[in-house]
C-alpha positions in Angstrom: 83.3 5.0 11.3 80.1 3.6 12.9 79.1 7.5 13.8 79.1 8.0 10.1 76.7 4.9 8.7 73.1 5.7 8.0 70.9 4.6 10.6 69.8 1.3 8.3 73.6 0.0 7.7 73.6 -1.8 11.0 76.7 -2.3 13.2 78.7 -5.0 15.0 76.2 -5.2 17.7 72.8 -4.4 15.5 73.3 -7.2 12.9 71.0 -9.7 14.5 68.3 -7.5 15.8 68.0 -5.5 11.6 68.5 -8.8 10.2 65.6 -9.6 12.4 63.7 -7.0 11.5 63.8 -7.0 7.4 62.9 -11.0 7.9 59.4 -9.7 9.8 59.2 -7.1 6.9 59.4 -9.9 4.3 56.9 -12.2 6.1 54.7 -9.1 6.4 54.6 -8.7 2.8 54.4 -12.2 1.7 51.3 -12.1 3.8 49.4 -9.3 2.5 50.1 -10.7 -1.2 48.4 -14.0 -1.0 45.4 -12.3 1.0 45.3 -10.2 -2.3 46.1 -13.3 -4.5 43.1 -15.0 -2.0 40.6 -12.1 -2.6 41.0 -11.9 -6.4 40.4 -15.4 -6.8 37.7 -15.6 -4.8 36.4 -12.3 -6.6 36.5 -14.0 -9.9 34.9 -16.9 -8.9 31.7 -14.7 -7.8 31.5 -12.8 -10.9 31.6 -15.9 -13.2 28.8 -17.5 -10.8 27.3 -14.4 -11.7 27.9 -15.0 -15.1 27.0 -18.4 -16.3 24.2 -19.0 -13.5 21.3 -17.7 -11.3 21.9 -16.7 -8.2 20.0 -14.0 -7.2 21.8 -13.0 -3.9 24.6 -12.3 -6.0 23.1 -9.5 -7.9 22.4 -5.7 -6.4 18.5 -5.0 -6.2 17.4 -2.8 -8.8 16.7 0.9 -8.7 12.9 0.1 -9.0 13.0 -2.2 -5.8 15.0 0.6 -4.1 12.6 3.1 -4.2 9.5 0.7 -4.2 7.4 1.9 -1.5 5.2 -0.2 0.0 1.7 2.1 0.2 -0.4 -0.2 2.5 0.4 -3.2 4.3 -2.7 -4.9 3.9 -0.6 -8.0 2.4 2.7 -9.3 4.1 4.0 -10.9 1.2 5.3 -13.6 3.2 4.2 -15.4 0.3 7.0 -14.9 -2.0 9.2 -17.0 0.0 9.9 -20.1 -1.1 9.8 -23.1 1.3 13.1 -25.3 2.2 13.8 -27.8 -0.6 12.8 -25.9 -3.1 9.2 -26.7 -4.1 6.9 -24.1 -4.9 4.8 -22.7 -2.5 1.3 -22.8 -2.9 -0.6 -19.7 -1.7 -4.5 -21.3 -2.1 -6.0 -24.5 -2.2 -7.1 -24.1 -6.1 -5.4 -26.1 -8.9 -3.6 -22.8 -9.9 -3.1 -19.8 -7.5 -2.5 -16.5 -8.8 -0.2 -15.9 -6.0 2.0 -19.2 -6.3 5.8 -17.6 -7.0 8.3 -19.1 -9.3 5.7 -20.1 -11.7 6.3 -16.5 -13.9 9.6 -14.3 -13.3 8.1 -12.0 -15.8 4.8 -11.7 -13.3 7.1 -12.1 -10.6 9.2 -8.9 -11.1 5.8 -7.4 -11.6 3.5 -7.8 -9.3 3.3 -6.6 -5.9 0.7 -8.3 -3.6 1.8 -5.5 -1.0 -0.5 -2.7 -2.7 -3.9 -2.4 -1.9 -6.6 -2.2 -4.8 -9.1 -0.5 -2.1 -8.9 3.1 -1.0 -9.2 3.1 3.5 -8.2 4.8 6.0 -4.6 3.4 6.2 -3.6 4.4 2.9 -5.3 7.9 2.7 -2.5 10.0 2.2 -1.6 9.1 -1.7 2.6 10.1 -2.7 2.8 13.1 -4.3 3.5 11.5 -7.9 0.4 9.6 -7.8 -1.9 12.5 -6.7 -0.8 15.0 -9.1 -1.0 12.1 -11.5 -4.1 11.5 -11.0 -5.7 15.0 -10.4 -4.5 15.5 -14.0 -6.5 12.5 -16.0 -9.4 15.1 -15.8 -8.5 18.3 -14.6 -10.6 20.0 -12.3 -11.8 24.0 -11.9 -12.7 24.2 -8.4 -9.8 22.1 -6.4 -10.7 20.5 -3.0 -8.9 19.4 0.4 -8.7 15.7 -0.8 -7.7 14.9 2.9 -11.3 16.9 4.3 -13.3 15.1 1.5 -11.5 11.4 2.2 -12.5 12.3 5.9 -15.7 13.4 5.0 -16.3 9.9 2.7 -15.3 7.1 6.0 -17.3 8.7 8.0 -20.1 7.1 5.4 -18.9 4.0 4.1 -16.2 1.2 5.6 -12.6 2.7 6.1 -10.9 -0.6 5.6 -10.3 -3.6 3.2 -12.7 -6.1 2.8 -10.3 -8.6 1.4 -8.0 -10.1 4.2 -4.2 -11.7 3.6 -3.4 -14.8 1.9 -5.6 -18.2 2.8 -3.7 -21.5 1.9 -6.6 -23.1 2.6 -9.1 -21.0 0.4 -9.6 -21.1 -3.2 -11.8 -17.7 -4.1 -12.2 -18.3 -8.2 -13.4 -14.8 -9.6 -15.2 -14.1 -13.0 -14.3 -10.7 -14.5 -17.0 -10.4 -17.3 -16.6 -7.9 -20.0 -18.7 -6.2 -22.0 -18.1 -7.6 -25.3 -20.1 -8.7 -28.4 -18.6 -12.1 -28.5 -20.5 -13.0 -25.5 -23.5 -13.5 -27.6 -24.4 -16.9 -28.2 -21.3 -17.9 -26.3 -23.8 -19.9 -23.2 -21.0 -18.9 -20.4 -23.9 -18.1 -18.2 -24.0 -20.9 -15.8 -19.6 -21.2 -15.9 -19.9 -17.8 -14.7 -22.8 -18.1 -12.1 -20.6 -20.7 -10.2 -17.6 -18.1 -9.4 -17.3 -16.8 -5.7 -16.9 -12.9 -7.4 -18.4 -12.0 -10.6 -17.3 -9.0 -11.6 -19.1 -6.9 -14.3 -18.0 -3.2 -15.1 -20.4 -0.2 -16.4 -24.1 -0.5 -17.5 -23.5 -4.4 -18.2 -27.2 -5.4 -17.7 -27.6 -9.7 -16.8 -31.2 -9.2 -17.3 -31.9 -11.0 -20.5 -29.1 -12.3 -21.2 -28.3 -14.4 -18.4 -27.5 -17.5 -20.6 -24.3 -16.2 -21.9 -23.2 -13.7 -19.2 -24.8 -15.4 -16.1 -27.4 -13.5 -13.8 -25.2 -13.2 -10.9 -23.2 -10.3 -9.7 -20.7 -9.4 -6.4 -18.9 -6.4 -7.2 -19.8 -3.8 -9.6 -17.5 -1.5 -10.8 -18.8 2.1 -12.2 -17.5 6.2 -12.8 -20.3 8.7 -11.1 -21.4 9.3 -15.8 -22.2 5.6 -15.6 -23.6 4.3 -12.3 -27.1 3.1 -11.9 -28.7 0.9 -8.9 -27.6 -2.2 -7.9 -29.4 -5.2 -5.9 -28.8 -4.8 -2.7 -26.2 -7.4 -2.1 -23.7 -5.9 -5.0 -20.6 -3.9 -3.7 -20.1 -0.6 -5.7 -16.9 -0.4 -6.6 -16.4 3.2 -7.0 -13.6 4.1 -10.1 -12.8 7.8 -9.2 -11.3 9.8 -11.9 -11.0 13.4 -9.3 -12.2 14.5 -6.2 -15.7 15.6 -7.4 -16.2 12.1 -8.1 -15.4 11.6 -4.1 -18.0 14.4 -3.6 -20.3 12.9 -5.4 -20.6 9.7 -3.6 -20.5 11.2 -0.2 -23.6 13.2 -1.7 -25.3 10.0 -2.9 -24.8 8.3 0.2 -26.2 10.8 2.4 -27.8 14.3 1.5 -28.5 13.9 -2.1 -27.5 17.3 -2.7 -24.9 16.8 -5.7 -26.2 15.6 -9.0 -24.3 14.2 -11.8 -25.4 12.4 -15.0 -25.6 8.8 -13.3 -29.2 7.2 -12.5 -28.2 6.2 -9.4 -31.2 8.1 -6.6 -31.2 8.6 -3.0 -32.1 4.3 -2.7 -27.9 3.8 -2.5 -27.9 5.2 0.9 -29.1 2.4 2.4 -26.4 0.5 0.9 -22.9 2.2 2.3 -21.3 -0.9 3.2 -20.9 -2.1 0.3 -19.5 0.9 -1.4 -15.2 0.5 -2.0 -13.5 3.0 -3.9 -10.8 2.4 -6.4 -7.1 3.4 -5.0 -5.6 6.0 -7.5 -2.2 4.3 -6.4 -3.2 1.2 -7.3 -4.5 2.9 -10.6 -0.8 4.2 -11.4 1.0 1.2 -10.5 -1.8 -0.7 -13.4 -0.1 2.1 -15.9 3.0 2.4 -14.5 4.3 -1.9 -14.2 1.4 -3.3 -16.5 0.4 -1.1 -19.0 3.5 0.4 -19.3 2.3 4.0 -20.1 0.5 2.8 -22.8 -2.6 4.9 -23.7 -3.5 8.1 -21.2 -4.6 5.4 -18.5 -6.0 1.8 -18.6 -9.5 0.7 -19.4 -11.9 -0.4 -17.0 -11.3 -3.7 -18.3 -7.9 -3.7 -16.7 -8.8 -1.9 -14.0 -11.2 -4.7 -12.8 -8.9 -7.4 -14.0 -5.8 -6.8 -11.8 -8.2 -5.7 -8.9 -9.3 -10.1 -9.5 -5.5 -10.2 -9.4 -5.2 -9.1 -6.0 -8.0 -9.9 -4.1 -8.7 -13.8 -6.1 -6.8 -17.2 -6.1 -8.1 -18.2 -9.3 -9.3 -15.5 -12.4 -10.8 -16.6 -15.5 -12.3 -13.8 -17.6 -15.0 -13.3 -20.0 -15.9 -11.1 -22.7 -12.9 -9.3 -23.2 -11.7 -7.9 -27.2 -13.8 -7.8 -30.2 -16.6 -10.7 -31.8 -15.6 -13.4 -33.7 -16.1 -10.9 -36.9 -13.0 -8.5 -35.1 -16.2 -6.2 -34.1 -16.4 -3.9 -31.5 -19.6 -3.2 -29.7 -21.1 -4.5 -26.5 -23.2 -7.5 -26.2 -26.9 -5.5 -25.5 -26.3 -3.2 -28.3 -25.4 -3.0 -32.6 -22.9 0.3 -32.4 -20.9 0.6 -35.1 -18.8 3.4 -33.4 -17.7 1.0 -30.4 -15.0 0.8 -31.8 -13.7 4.0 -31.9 -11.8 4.4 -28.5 -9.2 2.3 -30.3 -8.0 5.9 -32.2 -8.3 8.1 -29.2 -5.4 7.5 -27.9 -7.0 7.2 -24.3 -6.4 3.2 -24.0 -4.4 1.1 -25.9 -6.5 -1.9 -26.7 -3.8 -3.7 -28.4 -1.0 -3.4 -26.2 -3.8 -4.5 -23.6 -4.6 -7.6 -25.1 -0.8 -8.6 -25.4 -0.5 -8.2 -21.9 -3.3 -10.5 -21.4 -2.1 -12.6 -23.5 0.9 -12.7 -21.0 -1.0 -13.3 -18.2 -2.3 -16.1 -20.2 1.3 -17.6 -21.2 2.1 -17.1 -17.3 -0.5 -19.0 -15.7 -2.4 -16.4 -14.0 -5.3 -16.4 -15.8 -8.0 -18.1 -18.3 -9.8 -16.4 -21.0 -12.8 -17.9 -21.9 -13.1 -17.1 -25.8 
């Protein structure tokens, strides 16, 4: 009897409408399997794209870009974009621009334009990880308010950045000059008078020597043990290692009333505006994407060479490694000890010089040998 037929078996006058019925169920299913069949294909077309070529909108950005944080916007890096068609985009008007993408990935995946060398106002408050990082490089007995101090410090000098976004139409070439022996007899002087920035680092005295390492000088860079005076149209580039060294300057720039073992006297307050201090962030990021944690923290020498990298279109640098002889001493002086940081573990000259020799390989710079 119909009464006793499960509800699915269908009767005289439910054939058509269930025969109906499992025809839409079939259709339904037929459907769903070639959107499956459709999305595997088109799944394992993407990840042999992947594979076999570069794209990179194909690939997930990387933990590092993830938790990048941009600490001052004083670049847009509007830059990195590359214009329709392809072609490199040109960020200066010099034969080679340190800015130019595409040239390097290696520098590429590197650098970030978006970090600002300079200590200011709008980049005051450092993260966490790069303050206690840097407190530590010399540890300190009596701690300060770094915020009350940094306060204290713009209301003496400039609060902002000197050094303004990309120019296509600028080419700023920049001399770092070291402080090595093989500048002797090297006659550079003149090649490095006729740079926009020459920048020199520590005692580094011109006079005297001004046919090999020039007589010029724009930006002087200097810790509170080894600043002296500067002509009055050299920017002191401040390298603070704690917040003494903060103190210090403030002193020198106003009251005098804190001395340290620099020669630098009560004539560098009539200069304020052309005191900048070094950015501990941009510091860390030097030892952190550069350097690579090698040594405790990086030399001056790199200090003041990505600090070109940031602010310059075109770097070539002087005076950097030993003398022709593999010695190590500066170019005023015979010390036969100059060479000693290289076991202290402090810097890592070698590693150093390979990534200079990078930046050489990549385009970014010149070294002048």
């Amino acid at each position: 009897r119909s009464a006793d037929r499960p509800w699915w078996a269908g009767g005289v006058g439910s054939g058509g409408s269930g025969g109906m019925a499992m025809r839409c169920s079939l259709r339904t299913w037929v459907l769903l399997g070639s959107l499956a069949l459709l999305f595997l294909t088109s799944l394992l077309f993407s990840l042999s794209l992947r594979g076999g070529g570069s794209l990179p909108y194909l690939d997930p950005p990387s933990w590092e870009e993830l938790r990048r944080v941009k600490l001052v916007p004083s670049y847009t890096g509007s830059h990195r974009l590359a214009p329709p068609g392809g072609a490199l985009l040109k960020t200066c008007a010099c034969h080679r621009c340190v800015g130019d993408p595409g040239v390097s990935d290696w520098f590429d995946e590197n650098y970030d334009p978006d970090i600002s060398p300079v200590w200011t106002r709008n980049n005051i408050q450092l993260p966490s990880d790069v303050y206690y990082w840097w407190v530590m490089l010399q540890p300190q007995f009596k701690p300060h308010s770094i915020q009350q101090v940094l306060s204290q410090l713009f209301q003496v000098i400039p609060g902002h950045s000197p050094y303004g976004t990309w120019d296509q139409g600028r080419c700023l070439r920049c001399a770092v000059v070291g402080n090595s022996g093989n500048l002797q007899g090297s006659g550079y002087g003149r090649a490095i008078d006729g740079h926009g920035f020459i920048m020199r680092m520590n005692l580094a005295p011109t006079v005297g020597y001004e046919e090999d390492v020039g007589s010029r000088t724009t930006h002087h860079f200097m810790y509170p043990e080894s600043a002296k005076n500067l002509a009055a149209n050299v920017s002191f580039v401040l390298v603070p290692f704690k917040t003494l060294d903060l103190l210090w300057i403030t002193s020198a720039l106003s009251t005098g009333q804190i001395r340290r073992s620099s020669k630098v006297g009560h004539s560098l307050s009539s200069r304020r505006r052309q005191v900048q201090i070094y950015n501990p962030a941009f510091f860390k990021y030097i030892h952190d994407r550069w350097t690579r944690h090698h040594g405790r923290y990086p030399s001056t020498g790199m200090l003041v060479l990505f600090f070109a990298l940031h602010v310059c279109d075109e770097v070539n640098v002087f005076g950097f490694g030993a003398d022709s002889r593999g010695n190590w001493h500066h170019y005023w002086e015979q010390n036969r000890y100059a060479g000693e940081f290289r076991k202290t573990g402090v810097h890592d000259a070698d590693f150093e010089a390979h990534i200079i020799n990078l930046l050489v390989k990549a385009k970014k710079i010149t070294v002048f040998p």
